[in-house]
N, C-alpha and C positions, 0 to 999 in steps of 0.2 A: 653417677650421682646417687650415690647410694651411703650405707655406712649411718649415721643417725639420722639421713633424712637425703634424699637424694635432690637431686641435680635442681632443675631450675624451676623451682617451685616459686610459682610468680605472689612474690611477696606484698603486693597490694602497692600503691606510691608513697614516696618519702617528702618532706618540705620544708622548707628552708628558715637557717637563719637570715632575717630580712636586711639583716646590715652588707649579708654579703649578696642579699640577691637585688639590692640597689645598687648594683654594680654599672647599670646602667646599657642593659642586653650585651655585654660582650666583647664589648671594645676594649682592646691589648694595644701594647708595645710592637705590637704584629701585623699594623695598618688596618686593626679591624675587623680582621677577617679571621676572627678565633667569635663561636659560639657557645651560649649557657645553655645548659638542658637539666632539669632535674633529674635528679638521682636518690637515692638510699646506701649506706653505709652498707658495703658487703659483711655477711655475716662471717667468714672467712678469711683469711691472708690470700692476696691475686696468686695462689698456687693454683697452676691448670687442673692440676688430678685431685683440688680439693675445693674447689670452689663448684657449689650447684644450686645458687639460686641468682634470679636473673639479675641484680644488680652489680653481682660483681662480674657475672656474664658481659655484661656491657661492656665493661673494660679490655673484658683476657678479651674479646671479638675484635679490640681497635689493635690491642699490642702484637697480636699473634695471629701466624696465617700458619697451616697446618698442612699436612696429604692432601686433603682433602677440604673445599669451599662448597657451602650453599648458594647456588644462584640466589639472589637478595631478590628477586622474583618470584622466580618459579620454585625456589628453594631445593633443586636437581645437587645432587653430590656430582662435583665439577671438579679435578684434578688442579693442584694449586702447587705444591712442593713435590709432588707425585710424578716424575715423569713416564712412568707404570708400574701399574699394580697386575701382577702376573701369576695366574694359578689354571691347574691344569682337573684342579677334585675340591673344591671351594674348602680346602683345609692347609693344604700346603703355598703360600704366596709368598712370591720376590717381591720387594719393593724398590725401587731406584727412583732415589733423591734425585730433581733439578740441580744443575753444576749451577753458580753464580752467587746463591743466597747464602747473606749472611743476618746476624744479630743486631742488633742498633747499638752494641757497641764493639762493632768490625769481625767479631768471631764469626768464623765460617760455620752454616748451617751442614752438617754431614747427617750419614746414618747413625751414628752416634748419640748425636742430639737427638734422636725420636728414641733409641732404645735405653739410653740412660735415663731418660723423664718414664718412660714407661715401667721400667724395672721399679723408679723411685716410685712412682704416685700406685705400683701393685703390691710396693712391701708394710707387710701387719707393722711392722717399727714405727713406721710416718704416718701410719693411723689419718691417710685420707679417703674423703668420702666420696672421691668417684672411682677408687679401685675397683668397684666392683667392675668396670669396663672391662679392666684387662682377664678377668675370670673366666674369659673364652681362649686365652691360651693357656697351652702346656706348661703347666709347672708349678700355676697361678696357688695350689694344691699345698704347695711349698713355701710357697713365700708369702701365702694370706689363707694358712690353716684356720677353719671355722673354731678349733677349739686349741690349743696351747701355744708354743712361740713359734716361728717362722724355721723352717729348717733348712731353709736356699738363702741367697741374696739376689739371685737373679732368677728371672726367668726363663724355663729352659729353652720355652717355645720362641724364643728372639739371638739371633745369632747376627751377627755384625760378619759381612765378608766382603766388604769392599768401603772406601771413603766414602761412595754413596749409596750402597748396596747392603739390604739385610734382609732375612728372612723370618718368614712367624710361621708358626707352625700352631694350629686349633686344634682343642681336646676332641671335637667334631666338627664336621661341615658344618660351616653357616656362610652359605652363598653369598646375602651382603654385608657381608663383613666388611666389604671394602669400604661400603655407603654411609660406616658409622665413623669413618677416621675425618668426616670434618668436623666433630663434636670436639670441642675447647679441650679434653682429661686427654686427646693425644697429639697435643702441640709440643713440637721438640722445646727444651731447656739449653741454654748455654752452662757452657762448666760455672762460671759465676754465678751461678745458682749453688753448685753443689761447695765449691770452695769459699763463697762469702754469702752464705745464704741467707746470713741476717739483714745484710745490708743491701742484697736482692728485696727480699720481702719489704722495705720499705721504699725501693724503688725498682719495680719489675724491669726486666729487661728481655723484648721479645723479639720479634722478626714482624711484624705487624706496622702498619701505615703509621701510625702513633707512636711517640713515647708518653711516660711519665715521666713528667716532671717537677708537679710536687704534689702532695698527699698530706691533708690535714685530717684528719678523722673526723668527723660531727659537722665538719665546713664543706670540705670541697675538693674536688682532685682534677689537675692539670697537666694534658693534655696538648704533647704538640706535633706538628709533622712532621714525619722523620725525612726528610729530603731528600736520603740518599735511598729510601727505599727502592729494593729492587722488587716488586710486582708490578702487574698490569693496573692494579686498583690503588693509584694512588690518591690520598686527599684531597679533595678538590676547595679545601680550606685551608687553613694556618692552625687548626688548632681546636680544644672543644675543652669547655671548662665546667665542669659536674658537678651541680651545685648541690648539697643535700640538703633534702625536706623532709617535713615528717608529719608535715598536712599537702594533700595534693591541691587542697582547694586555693590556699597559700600561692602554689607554683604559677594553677591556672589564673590568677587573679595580677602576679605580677606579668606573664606573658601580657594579659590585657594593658598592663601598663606600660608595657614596653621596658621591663626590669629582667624578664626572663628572655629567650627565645625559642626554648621549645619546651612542652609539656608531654610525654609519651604514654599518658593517662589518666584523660579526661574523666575526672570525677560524677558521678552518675547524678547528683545534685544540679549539676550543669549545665546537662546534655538537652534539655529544654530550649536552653538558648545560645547553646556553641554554634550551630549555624551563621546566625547574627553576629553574634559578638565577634569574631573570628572575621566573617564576611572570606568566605572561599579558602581561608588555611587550618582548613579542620581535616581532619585523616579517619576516617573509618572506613578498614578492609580485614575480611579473614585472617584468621592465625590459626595458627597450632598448638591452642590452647582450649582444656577443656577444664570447667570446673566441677567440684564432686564434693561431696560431704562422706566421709572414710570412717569405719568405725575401729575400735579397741579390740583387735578380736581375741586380748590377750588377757581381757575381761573378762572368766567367765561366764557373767551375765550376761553377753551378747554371743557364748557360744551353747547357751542351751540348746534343747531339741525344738525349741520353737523361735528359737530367734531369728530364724531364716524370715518367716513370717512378718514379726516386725518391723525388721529392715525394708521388705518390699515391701509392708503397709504404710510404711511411712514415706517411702518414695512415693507411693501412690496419691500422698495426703497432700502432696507439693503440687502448686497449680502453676506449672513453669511458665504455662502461656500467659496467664495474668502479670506474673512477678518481670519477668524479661519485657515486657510492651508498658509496663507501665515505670517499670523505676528504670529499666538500661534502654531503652528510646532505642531498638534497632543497632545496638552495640552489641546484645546478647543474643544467643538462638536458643530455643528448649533444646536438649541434648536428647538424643534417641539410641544411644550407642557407646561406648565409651572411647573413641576415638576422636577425630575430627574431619570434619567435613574437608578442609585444605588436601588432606590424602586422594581425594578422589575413591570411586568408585574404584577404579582399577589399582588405586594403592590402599585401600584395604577398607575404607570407610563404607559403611552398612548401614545406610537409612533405617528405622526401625529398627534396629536388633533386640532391644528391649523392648519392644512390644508392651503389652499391657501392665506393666511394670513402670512404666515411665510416663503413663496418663494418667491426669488427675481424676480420682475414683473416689470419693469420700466413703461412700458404702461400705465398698470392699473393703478399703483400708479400717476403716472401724471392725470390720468383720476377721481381717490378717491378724489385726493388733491383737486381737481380744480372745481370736485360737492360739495363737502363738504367747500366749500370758500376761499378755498385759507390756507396758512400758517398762523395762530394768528400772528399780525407784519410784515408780511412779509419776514419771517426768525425765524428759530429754532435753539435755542442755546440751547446745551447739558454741563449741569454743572458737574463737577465732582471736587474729589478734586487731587490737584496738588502735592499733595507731596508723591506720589506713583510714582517711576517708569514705570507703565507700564500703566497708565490710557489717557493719551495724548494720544500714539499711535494709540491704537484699537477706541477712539473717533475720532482724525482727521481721520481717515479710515474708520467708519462708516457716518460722514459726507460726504466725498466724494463720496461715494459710493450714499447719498443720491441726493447731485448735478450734479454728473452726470447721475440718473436717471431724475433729474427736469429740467437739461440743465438749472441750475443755478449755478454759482460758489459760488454765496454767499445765498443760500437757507437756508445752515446749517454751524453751526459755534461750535468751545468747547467753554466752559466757564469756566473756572478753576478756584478752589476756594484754597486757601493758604495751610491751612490743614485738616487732617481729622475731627477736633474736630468744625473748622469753617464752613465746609462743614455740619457736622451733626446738628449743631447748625441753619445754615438757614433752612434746611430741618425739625426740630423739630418746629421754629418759622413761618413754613409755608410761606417762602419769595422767592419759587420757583417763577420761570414767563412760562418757558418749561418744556423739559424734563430732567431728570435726572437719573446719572447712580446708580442702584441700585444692591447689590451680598447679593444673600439671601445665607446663611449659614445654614444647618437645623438644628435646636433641638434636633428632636428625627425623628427616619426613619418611619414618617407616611406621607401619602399624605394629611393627616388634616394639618400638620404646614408648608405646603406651600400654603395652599390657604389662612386656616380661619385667622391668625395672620395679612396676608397681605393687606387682598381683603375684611374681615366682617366689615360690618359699625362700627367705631367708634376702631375698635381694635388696638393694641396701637403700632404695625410697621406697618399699615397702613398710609402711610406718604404722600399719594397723598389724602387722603380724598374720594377714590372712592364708592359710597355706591349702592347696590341693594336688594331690596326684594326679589326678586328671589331668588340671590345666599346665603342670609341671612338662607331662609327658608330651601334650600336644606343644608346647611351645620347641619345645629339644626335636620333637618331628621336624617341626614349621621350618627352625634354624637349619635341619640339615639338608631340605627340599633346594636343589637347584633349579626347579621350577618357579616361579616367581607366581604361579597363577595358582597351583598345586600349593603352594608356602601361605600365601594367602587367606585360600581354603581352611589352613590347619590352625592360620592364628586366628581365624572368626571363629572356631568352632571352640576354641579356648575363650574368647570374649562370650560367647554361650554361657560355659563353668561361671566366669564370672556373673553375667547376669543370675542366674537360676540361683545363688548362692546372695547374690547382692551384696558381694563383698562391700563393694562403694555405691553411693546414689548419685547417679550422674546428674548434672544438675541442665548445665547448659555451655554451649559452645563461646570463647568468648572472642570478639574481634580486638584488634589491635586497635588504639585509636590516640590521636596526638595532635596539638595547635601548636602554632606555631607563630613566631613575629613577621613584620612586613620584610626584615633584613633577610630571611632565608629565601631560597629557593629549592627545587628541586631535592624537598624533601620526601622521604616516602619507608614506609616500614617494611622489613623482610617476612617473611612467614612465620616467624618466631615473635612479631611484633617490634620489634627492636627496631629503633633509628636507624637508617643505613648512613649515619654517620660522615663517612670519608665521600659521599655523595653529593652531599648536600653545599652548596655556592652560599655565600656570606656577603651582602651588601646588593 
């Protein structure tokens, strides 16, 4: 998820046109039993190794099953096409494909399939934005040079030695390595990807519980069961139809009316009376999501000798307790860390790590601000983009919060960008001037894919351009620790770097949260927050 803006940066909710969302909750040609969910226009083509934000997440999650599965609970990396992942120095691993899987349109699933999508989605020509995954193998050096053309095609560290047998070979240990292959950028590709790959892209074609079966852009995309799927996890539906909005309040208002069936982001205006309204099909549970306000650090106005200062006098100025209990109702947590609590203690998450940095201190922050020289401009504008319902709110609230610690009304201002595709778009072309809001979405439930993606020089959802040796060094340690407790150790003492430097201001933890019609059942969100979809019973 890397490249002008990495992986699933949770783009706020999308909402509908209304002609198609009186469709009448979801009743098909199907008996019924195909459901509506809101959705947002992927900002990308459904390519595995290019898509990295959550709404076309949504999709590659139903078409494609990969190495490697998240328990949709516990969110544990569970072997899915893997029938072992095999290494003897966490550098050198066999991999062997399950015999039996195939494509949704009959092509056999081989070692093939995983090393041709990987070679594809690591080479600088295809210019996608989750290469940067594959940059833990051999060769990646070659075929995604930071500076002129590609001088491989393939990667060296991937060898094909058997129909369902191939090896990777890492520029160093990185113990779990294994734990990140159920992350969407290494789901195998069929050849009709690479030989008709136009008419791929307008209808994907995956190994996954789902097809596509039609795709209107700005309307809707449909969704059906693939029957012949061979996993364990198959639909417990006919079907799911992804209706796009681009007001959430929209979405939630037609759920009430029985026009929608599910809402997977209950607007914060709401949350007062989604209990009621709802009466028991309302969903709020932890994710793996954290949100942050990210600076330019490519500005040099925010890399003076005192901007350090700033940056943590302005965290300081945010009264997270106030803003989370009164506008997200027990949806939101203050963030104390830059991780999430879903990790656990024993997967990396660190109550406090930020420490006095991340309590609201008006003093000191007036005191940070005013050694460190004042506001860049003279005012801080916080950009976000405008066509979420709920992103105005929690910013003008965290602005105020911060003028009234500075006894300025005009200290901090929003700045709201049209939509999400524009908003990601100045942030990929580097045209920030402040700060800006960022929701990291995680990958896979390690405390590595919240720092190293973010915060490592040059990595490709590092969108503020923040760079340090330090935290460079300690994270290359962390990867190569085959001690898991020892590894740990090394990526908290990097989230440190981070802290002390206040690369980003952690804002707050956010939970997953979703309503639902009387027609579902047995709905429920993964750690990631996302519908578990193929779970969910219709009537």
């Amino acid at each position: 998820m890397r490249g002008v803006a990495r992986a699933r940066w949770a783009a706020g909710a999308a909402v509908v046109l209304l002609a198609l969302a009186a469709c009448g909750g979801g009743a098909s040609d199907r008996g019924g039993r195909v459901l509506t969910s809101s959705w947002g226009d992927p900002q990308n083509p459904l390519e595995p190794s290019n898509t990295n934000e959550v709404q076309g997440g949504k999709v590659l999650d139903m078409i494609f099953r990969g190495l490697k599965r998240y328990d949709p609970k516990t969110g544990k990396a569970e072997n899915m096409l893997a029938e072992r992942i095999e290494t003897t120095d966490s550098r050198h691993f066999t991999i062997t494909v399950k015999n039996g899987w195939t494509f949704s349109n009959g092509e056999p699933v081989t070692a093939r399939s995983f090393v041709d999508a990987w070679n594809y989605g690591a080479s600088l020509r295809n210019n996608q934005k989750n290469a940067y995954f594959f940059s833990y193998i051999e060769g990646y050096d070659k075929v995604h040079p930071e500076t002129g053309p590609q001088t491989a095609d393939a990667l060296s560290g991937l060898k094909v030695t058997g129909p369902r047998t191939f090896t990777v070979t890492l520029r160093q240990k990185f113990s779990t390595f294994p734990d990140t292959l159920g992350y969407v950028a290494f789901a195998p590709l069929p050849r009709a990807f690479f030989t008709h790959r136009s008419a791929w892209l307008d209808k994907p074609v995956g190994n996954g519980p789902y097809v596509v079966e039609s795709y209107t852009k700005g309307a809707q995309m449909t969704l059906r069961k693939w029957d012949a799927y061979p996993g364990p996890d198959k639909a417990r539906n006919d079907g799911v139809t992804l209706i796009v909005y681009t007001d959430n309040n929209t979405a939630y208002t037609d759920v009430l009316a029985g026009n929608l069936d599910l809402v997977d982001d209950i607007p914060a205006g709401q949350l007062k009376n989604v209990r009621t309204d709802l009466d028991g099909r309302y969903i709020n549970t932890p994710a793996g999501i954290l949100q942050t306000l990210v600076f330019p650090h490519y500005d040099p106005r925010w890399r003076t000798s005192g901007a350090r200062k700033v940056r943590i006098g302005l965290s300081m100025a945010i009264n997270r307790e106030q803003i989370t209990r009164t506008i997200f109702r027990g949806t939101r947590t203050p963030a104390t860390d830059w991780t999430s609590p879903v990790l656990g203690t024993d997967g990396g998450y660190k109550p406090g790590l930020c420490g006095s940095a991340c309590r609201y201190d008006p003093a000191a922050a007036r005191k940070l601000i005013q050694e460190g020289g004042g506001l860049p401009g003279g005012q801080v504008r916080i950009t976000y983009n405008a066509d979420s319902g709920s992103h105005r709110q929690w910013v003008d609230a965290v602005c105020h919060s911060i003028n009234n610690a500075l006894g300025n009304d005009k200290a901090c201002v929003g700045d709201p960008v049209g939509t999400f595709a524009d908003f990601r778009d100045r942030i990929g072309r580097h045209r920030m001037t402040g700060p800006f809001r960022a929701g990291w979405q995680m990958d896979y439930p390690l405390i590595q894919n919240f720092l190293q993606p973010l915060y490592y020089t040059n990595a490709s959802s590092n969108d503020g351009k923040w760079s340090n040796k330090t935290f460079d060094r300690l994270v290359d340690q962390a990867n190569a620790e085959s001690d898991t407790a020892k590894a740990i150790r090394l990526f908290q003492q990097a989230e440190e770097v981070v802290r002390d430097d206040m690369a980003a201001i952690p804002l707050w933890y956010q939970n997953g949260s979703a309503g639902y019609s009387a027609r579902l059942h047995d709905v429920a969100l993964n750690p990631f927050s996302v519908p578990v979809y193929d779970r969910i019973r219709v009537g």
